[in-house]
Residue, then its C-alpha position, 0 to 999 in steps of 0.5 A: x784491058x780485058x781479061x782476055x787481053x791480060x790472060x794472053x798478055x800474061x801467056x805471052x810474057x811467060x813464054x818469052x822468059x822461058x824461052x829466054x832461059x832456053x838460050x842456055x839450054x841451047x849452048x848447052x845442045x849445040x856445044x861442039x861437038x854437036x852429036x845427034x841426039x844433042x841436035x835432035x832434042x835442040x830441033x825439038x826445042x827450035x819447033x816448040x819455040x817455032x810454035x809457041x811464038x807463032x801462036x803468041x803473035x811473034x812471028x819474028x821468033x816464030x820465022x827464025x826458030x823454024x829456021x833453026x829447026x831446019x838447019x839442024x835437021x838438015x845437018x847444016x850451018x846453024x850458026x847463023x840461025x841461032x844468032x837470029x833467034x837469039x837477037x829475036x828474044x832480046x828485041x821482043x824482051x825489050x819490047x814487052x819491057x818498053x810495052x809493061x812500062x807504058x802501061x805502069x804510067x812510065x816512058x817505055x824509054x829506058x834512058x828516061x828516069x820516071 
């Protein structure tokens, strides 16, 4: 690997453990009632995510975070694109868990004992 290649490696593992802390923050937001400036900064946690993940080559975080981010702009439902987001974060952590694993010499299953 080169160092390149570790440095976005790295980069990208960062950014999925803060944005996997960011699920709390955003319950924390958008607990009922949800007021505007509540919305408002959870908007602004949705673009930096949005962002970030499209920048780290995850598009699927990068797609639902904007979608996020525009539902609450709009005042709408953001239910739905919340649970996305949130299923989107735990399928690329399990991913990069499964990806580090191979490259350690294990299966990347984590059924499989090593």
């Amino acid at each position: 690997m080169t160092v390149d290649a570790a440095l976005f490696d790295e980069l990208r593992q960062r950014f999925l453990e803060r944005i996997d802390a960011d699920r709390l923050r955003f319950a924390t937001l958008l607990a009922w009632p949800v007021n505007e400036p509540r919305r408002r900064s959870a908007r602004m946690l949705a673009h930096r995510i949005a962002g970030g993940g499209g920048t780290l080559g995850l598009e699927r975080i990068s797609l639902v975070a904007a979608e996020l981010e525009r539902a609450l702009g709009a005042g709408i439902d953001h239910r739905p694109a919340l649970r996305d987001l949130h299923e989107a974060i735990e399928l690329a952590l399990a991913g990069e868990a499964n990806r580090e694993a191979l490259a350690t010499g294990g299966s990347g299953d984590p059924a499989t004992v090593d």
